[in-house]
C-alpha positions as CSV (number, residue, x, y, z in Angstrom):
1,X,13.2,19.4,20.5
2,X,13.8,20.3,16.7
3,X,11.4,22.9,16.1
4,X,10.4,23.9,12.0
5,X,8.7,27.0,13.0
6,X,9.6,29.9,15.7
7,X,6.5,31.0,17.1
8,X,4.0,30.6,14.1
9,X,1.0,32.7,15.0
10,X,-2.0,31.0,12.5
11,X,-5.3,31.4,12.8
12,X,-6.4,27.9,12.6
13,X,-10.2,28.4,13.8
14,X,-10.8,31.6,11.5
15,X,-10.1,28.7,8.6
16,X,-12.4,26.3,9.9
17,X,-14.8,27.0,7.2
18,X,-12.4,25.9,4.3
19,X,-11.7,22.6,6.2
20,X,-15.2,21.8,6.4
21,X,-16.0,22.6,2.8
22,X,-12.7,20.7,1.6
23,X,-13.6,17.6,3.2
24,X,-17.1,18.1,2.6
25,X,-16.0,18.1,-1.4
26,X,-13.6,15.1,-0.4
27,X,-16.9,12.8,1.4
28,X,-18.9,14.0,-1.9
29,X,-16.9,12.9,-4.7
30,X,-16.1,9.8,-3.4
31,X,-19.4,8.6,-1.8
32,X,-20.6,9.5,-5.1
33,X,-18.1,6.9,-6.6
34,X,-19.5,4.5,-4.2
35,X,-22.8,4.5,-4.4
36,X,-23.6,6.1,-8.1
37,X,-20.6,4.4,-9.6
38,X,-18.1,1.1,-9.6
39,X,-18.4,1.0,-5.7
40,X,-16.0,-0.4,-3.6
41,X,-13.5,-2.8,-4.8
42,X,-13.6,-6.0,-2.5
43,X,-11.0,-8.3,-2.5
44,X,-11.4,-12.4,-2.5
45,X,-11.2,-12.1,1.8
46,X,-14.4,-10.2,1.5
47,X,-16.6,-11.0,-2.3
48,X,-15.5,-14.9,-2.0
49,X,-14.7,-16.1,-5.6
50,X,-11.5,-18.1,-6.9
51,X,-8.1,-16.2,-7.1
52,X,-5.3,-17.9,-9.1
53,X,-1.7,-16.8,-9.4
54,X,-0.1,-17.3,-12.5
55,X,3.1,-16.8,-13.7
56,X,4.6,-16.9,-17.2
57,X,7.9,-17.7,-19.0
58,X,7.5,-14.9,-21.4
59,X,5.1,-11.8,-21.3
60,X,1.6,-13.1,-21.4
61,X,-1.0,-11.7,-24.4
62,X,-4.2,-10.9,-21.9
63,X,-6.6,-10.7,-24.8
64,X,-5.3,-14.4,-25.8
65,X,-5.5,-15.6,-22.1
66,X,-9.4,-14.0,-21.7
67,X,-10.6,-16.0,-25.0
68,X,-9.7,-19.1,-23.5
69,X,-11.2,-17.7,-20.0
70,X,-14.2,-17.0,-22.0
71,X,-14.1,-20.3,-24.0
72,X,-14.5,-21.9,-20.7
73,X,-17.6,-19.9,-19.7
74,X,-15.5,-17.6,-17.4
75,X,-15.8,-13.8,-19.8
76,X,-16.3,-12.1,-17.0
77,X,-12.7,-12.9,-15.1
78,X,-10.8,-10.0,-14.3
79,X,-7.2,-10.4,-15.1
80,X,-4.5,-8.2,-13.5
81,X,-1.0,-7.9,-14.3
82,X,1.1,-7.6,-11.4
83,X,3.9,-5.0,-11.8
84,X,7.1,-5.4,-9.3
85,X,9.4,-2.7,-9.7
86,X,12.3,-4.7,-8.6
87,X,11.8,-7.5,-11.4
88,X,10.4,-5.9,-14.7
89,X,10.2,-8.8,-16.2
90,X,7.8,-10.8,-14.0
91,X,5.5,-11.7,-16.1
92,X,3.1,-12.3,-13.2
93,X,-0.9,-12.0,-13.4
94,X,-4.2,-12.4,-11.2
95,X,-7.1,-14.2,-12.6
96,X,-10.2,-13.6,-10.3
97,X,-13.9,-15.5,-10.7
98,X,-15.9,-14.0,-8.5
99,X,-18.1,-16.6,-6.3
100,X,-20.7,-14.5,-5.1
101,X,-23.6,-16.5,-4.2
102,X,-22.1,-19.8,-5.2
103,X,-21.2,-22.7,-2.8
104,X,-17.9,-24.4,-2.6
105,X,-18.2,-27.2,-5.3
106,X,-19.2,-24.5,-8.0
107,X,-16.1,-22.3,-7.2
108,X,-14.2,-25.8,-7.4
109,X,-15.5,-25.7,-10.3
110,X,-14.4,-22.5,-11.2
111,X,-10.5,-23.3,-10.0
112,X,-10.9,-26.5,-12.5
113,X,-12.2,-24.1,-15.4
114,X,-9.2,-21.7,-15.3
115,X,-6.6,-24.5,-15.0
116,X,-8.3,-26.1,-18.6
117,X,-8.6,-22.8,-20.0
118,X,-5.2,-22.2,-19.2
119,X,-3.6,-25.7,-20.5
120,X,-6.2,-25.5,-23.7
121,X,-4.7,-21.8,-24.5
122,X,-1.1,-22.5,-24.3
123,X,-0.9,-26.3,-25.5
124,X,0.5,-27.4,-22.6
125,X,-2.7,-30.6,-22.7
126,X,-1.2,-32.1,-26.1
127,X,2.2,-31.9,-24.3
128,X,3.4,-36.1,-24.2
129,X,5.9,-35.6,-21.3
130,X,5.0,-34.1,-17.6
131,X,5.6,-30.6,-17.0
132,X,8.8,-29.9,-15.1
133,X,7.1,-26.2,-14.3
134,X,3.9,-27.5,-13.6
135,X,3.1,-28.2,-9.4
136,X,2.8,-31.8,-9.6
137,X,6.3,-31.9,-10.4
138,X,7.4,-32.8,-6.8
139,X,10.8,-33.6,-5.5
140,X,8.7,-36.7,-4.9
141,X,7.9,-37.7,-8.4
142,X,11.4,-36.1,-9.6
143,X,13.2,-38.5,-7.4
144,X,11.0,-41.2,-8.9
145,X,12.0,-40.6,-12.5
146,X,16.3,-39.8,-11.3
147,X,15.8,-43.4,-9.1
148,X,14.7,-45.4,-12.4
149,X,17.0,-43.8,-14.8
150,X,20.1,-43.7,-12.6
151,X,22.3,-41.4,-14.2
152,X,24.9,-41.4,-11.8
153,X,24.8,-45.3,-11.8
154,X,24.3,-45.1,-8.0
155,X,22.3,-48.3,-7.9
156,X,22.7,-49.1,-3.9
157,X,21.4,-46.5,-2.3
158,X,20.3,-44.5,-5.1
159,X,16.6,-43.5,-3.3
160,X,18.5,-41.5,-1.0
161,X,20.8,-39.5,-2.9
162,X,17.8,-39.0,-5.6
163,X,15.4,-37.7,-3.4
164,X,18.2,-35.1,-2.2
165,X,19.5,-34.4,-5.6
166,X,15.4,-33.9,-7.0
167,X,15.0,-31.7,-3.5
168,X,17.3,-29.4,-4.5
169,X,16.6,-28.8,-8.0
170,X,12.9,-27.8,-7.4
171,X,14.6,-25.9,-5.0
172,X,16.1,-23.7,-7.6
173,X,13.7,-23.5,-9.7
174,X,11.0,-22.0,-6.8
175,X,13.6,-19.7,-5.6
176,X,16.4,-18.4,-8.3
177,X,13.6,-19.5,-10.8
178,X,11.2,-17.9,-9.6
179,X,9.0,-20.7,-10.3
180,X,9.5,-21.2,-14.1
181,X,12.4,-22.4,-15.6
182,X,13.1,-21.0,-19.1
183,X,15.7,-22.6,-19.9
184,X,16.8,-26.4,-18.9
185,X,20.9,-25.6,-18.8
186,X,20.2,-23.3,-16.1
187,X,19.8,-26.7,-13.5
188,X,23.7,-27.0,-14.0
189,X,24.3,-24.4,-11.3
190,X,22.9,-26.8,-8.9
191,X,25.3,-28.9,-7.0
192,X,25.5,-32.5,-7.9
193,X,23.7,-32.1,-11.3
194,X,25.8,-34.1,-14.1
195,X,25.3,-33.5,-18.0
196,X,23.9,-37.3,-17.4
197,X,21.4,-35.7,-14.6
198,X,20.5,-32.7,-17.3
199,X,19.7,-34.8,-19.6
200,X,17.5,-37.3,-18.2
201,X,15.5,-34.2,-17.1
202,X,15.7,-33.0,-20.8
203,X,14.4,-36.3,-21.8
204,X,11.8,-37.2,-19.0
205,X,10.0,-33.4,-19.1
206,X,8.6,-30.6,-21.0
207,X,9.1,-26.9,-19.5
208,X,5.6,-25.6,-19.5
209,X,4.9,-21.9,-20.3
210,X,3.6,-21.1,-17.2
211,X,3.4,-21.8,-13.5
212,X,0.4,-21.6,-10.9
213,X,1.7,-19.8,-8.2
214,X,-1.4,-19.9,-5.8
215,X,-4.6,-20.5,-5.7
216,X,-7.2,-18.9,-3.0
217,X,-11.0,-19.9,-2.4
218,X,-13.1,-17.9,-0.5
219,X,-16.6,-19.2,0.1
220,X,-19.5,-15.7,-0.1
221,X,-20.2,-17.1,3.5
222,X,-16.8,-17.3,5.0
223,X,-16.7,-13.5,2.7
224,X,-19.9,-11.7,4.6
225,X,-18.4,-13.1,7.9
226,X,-15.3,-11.5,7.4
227,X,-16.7,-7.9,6.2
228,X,-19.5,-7.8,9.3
229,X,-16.2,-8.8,11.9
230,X,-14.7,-6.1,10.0
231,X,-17.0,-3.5,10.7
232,X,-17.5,-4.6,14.1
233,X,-13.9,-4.2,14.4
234,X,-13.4,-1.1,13.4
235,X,-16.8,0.3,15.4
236,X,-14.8,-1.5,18.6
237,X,-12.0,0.5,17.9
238,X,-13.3,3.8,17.8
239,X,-15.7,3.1,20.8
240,X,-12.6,2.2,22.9
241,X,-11.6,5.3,21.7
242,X,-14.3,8.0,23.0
243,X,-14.6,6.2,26.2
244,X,-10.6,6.7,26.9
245,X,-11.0,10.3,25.4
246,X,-14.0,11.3,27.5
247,X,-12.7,9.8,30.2
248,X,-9.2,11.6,30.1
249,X,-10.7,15.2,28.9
250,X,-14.2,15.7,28.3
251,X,-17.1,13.7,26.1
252,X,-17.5,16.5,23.8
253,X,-13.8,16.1,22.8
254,X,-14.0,12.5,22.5
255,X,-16.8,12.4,20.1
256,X,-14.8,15.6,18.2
257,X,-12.0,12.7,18.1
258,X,-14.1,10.1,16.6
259,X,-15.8,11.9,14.1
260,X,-12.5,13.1,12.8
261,X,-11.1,9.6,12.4
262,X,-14.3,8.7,11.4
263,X,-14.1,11.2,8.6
264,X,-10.9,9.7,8.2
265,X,-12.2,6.3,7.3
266,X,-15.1,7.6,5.0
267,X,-12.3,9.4,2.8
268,X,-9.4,6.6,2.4
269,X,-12.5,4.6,1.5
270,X,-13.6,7.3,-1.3
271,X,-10.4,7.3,-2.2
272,X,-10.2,3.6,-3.2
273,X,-13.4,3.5,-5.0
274,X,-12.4,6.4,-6.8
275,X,-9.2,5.0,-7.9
276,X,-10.3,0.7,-7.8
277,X,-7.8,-0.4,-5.0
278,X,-9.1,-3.7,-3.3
279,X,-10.5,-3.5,0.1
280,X,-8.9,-6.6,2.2
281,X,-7.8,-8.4,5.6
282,X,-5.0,-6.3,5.1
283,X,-6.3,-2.7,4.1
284,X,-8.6,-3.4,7.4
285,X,-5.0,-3.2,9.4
286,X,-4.4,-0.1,7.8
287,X,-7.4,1.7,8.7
288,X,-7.2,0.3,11.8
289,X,-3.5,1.7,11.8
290,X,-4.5,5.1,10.4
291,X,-7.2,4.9,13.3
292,X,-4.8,5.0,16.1
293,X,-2.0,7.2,14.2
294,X,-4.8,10.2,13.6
295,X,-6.2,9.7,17.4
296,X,-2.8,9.7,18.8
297,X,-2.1,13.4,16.7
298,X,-5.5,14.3,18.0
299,X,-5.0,13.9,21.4
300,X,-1.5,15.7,21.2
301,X,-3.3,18.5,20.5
302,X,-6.5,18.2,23.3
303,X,-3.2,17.7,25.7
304,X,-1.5,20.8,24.8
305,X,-5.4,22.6,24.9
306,X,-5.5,21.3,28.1
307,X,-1.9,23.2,29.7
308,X,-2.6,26.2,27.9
309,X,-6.1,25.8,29.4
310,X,-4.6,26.5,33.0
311,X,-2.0,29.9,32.1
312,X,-4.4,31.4,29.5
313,X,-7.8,31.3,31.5
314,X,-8.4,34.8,30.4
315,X,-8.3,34.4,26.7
316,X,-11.1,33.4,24.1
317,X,-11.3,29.6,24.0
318,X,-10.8,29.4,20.3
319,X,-7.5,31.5,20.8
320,X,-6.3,29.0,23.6
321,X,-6.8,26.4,20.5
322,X,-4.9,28.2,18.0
323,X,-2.2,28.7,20.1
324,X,-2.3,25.1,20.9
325,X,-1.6,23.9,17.0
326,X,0.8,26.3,16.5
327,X,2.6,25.1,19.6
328,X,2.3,21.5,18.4
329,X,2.7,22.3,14.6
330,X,6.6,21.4,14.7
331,X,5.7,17.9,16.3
332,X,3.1,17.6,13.7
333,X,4.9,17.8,10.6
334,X,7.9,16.0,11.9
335,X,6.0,12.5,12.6
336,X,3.5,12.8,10.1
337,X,6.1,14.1,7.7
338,X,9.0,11.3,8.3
339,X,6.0,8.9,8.5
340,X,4.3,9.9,5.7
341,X,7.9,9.4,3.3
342,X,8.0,5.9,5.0
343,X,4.8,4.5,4.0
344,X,5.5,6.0,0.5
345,X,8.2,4.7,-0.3
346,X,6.6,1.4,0.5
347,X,3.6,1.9,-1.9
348,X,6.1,2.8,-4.5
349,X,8.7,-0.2,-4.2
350,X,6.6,-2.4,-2.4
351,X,5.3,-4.2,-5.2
352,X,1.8,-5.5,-6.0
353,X,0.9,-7.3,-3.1
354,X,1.5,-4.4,-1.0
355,X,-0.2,-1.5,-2.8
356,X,-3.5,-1.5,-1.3
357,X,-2.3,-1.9,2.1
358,X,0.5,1.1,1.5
359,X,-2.2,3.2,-0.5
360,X,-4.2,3.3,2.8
361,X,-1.5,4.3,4.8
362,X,-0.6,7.1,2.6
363,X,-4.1,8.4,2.3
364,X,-4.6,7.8,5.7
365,X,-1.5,9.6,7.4
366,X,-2.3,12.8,4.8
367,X,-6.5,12.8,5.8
368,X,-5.2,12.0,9.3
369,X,-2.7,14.5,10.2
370,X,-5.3,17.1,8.4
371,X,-8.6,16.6,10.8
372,X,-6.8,16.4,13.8
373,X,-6.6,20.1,13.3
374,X,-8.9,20.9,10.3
375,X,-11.6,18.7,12.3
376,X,-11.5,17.5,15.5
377,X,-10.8,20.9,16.7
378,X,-13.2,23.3,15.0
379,X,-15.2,20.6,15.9
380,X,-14.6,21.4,19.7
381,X,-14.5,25.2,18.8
382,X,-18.5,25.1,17.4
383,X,-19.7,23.3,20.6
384,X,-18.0,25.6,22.8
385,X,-19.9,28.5,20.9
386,X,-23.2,26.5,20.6
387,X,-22.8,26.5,24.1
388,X,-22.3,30.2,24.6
389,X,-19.3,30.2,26.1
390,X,-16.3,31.5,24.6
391,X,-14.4,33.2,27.0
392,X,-11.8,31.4,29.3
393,X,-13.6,30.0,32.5
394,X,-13.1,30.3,35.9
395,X,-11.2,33.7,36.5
396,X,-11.6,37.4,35.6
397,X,-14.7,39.8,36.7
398,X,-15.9,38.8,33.2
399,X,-16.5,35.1,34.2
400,X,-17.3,35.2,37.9
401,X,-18.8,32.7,40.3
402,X,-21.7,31.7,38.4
403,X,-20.0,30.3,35.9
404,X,-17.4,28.0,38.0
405,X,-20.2,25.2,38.4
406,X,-20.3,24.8,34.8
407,X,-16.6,24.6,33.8
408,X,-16.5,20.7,32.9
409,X,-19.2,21.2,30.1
410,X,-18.0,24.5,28.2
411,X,-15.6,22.9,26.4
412,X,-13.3,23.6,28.8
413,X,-10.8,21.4,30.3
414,X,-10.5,21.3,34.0
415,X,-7.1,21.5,35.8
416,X,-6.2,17.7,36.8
417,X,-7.4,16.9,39.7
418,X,-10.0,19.7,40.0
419,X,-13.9,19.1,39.4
C-alpha cells in the first residue's frame, strides 16, 4: 500500500481541544445564520411554490423581467441566472413564486401569472403569427401547417412525410438549439428542409425571444411531507448506524460515531445557510452520501484501535489511539484526498443544476474526514477518562484481576471472540 508518511508520530488526542473549539466556532456561526439570519434556503421539493425555467435568445435585463413579475402582482419572485461553464452564453434563468400556504389552483395561478408577465414584457402577446420557440409548437401542429402549404408538392401522402419532416426540425431546435432558435436559416442543416420548406416556416411563424424550458409545482403539503420523510430518513440512517457500530465494537464508540457525522450534518447545513445554497431531494442524497463516507473513515480508525488494542495492552489508551491515526493517516488522505478533487471538480464544471448537490459533497467529505479523527475519537478518549480508566486493560501488575470483569466498558475493545 502507497504510504504519504513513514511512521508519523502526532499527537492527535493532546489536540483534541482545538478540534472541539474549531467546530464549536464552525456549529456557532452557522446556527447563528440559521436561526438569527436568512435561515436555510429550501428548494421547491421542500417550500412548495411554482418554478419556471426560462431561457432566452439574447442575455435577459433582470430588472426588466422583475417589473413585469411585479406588474403581475409577483414582486417578490426570485430570479436566478443559471451560469453553465461549458456554454457562456446560456442565457438561462429560474423564476421562483413561492406557494407557501396556498393550495394548488392559486399556484396555477401563479404558473399562469409568470407566463403573462413574461409574453406582456417581451411583446411576444401582440405577435400575429404562432411562436415557432414557444411549446405549443409541436411536431403535431408543425406537420399541420407543412400538410396545408405543401412545399414539396407531395400531395399523396404528404401527412406522412410532414409529420417526419416537422419531427425532426423541432428536433433540432430542442437539441442543437437548445430550445430557441435565433436565427430561421439555421433549420437548413436539417435533412429534407428545402428553401420552399424554410420559407413556409418564415412565413407561418414568429421566433419568440424566449422559451419555457420547465415548469415545476409543488403543493406546501406534498413540501412538509417531503422535509418530515427527510428527517426521518436521515435519523434512520444514523440509527442503523450505532446499532451496527455497537454491535461490532462497543456502544460508547457507536454513539462517538454518530455524533461526529451528526456534527457533520449540522455544519454542511451551516454552511449552506451561510452561503444560500438550496436544500433539496438531491442535497438529502448527499448528506446521506457524506453520512456513510464519514462513518466508513470512522470505523477505519475504531478497527485499527481495535488491533493495536490486542499488542499494546500496556500502553495509555489515548496513546493506543494516536498510534492508530497515524497508522491510518496515509489511507486517510489518499480516499478523502482523491475523493475530495472528484466531487470538486464536479461543483466547478458541473453546472447549475448540480451545485448544491456538489457543494454538499465537498463540504461534507472536508467536515467528514476531519471528525472522524478531530471528533469521534477524542470523543472515545473523554469517556474512557470519565470512566477512570486510561491505562491498557487486562495485563500488567498495574491492571490486575479486578479490572478483567470490566474490560467491555472502559473503552476498550475486547479481542474477537473474547467477552
Amino acid at each position: 500500500m502507497l504510504e504519504l508518511f513513514k511512521q508519523p508520530n502526532l499527537n492527535w488526542m493532546g489536540k483534541a481541544k482545538y478540534f472541539y473549539a474549531l467546530s464549536g466556532i464552525l456549529l456557532l456561526v452557522g446556527w447563528i445564520s440559521i436561526f438569527f439570519g436568512r435561515g436555510i434556503k429550501y428548494g421547491i421539493d421542500f417550500s412548495g411554490g411554482t418554478n419556471v425555467d426560462v431561457r432566452f435568445a439574447k442575455t435577459p435585463d433582470l430588472d426588466k423581467l422583475r417589473s413585469g413579475l411585479a406588474a403581475q402582482g409577483l414582486g417578490n419572485s426570485e430570479i436566478q441566472s443559471i451560469h453553465d461553464i461549458s456554454n457562456p452564453y446560456n442565457n438561462e434563468v429560474l423564476i421562483f413564486v413561492e406557494g407557501k400556504g396556498q393550495d394548488e389552483d392559486l399556484m396555477q395561478s401563479s404558473r399562469t401569472k409568470v407566463l403573462d408577465a413574461l409574453n406582456a414584457t417581451y411583446g411576444v402577446a401582440t405577435s400575429e403569427k404562432p411562436d415557432f420557440n414557444s411549446n405549443s409548437t409541436t411536431p403535431a401542429s408543425l406537420a399541420a401547417v407543412l400538410t396545408e402549404k405543401d412545399p414539396l408538392f407531395l400531395r399523396v401522402n404528404a401527412g406522412d412525410r410532414y409529420q417526419q419532416l416537422a419531427k425532426n426540425i423541432l428536433d433540432y431546435r430542442n437539441s442543437d438549439a437548445n430550445g430557441i432558435l435565433t436565427n430561421s436559416d439555421d433549420l437548413s442543416k436539417v435533412p429534407g428542409v428545402t428553401p420552399a420548406v424554410l420559407n413556409t416556416i418564415r412565413s407561418s411563424f414568429s421566433l419568440g425571444p424566449f422559451t419555457i424550458r420547465n415548469i415545476e409545482i409543488v403543493g406546501p403539503k406534498v413540501g412538509a411531507e417531503l422535509r418530515k420523510q427527510a428527517i426521518y430518513v436521515t435519523l434512520y440512517a444514523l440509527g442503523g448506524m450505532l446499532v451496527y457500530i455497537a454491535f461490532r465494537f462497543e456502544w460508547v464508540y457507536g454513539a462517538a460515531a454518530v455524533l461526529a457525522v451528526f456534527h457533520d450534518v449540522l455544519i454542511t447545513l451551516g454552511f449552506f445557510s451561510l452561503l444560500r445554497f438550496e436544500i433539496s431531494l438531491t442535497v438529502i442524497a448527499a448528506l446521506l452520501t457524506l453520512v456513510g463516507y464519514s462513518m466508513n473513515d470512522t470505523i477505519v480508525i475504531f478497527d485499527r484501535i481495535r488491533e493495536n488494542n490486542r499488542l499494546l495492552r500496556r500502553e495509555a489508551f489515548a496513546d493506543v489511539v494516536n498510534k492508530s491515526i497515524n497508522q491510518t493517516l496515509s489511507r486517510t488522505i489518499l480516499t478523502s484526498g482523491l475523493t475530495f478533487l472528484t466531487v470538486l471538480v464536479l461543483f466547478l464544471m458541473g453546472g447549475q443544476v448540480l451545485r448544491a448537490f456538489s457543494f454538499a459533497l465537498v463540504v461534507g467529505i472536508v467536515v467528514g474526514t476531519y471528525s472522524s479523527f478531530g471528533i469521534a475519537a477524542p470523543i472515545v478518549v473523554a469517556w474512557n477518562r470519565w470512566r477512570g480508566h486510561g491505562v491498557a486493560v487486562g495485563t500488567g501488575a498495574a491492571a490486575g484481576n479486578k479490572n478483567r470483569g470490566s474490560e467491555n466498558v472502559t473503552g476498550r475493545l475486547a479481542p474477537a471472540g473474547r467477552r
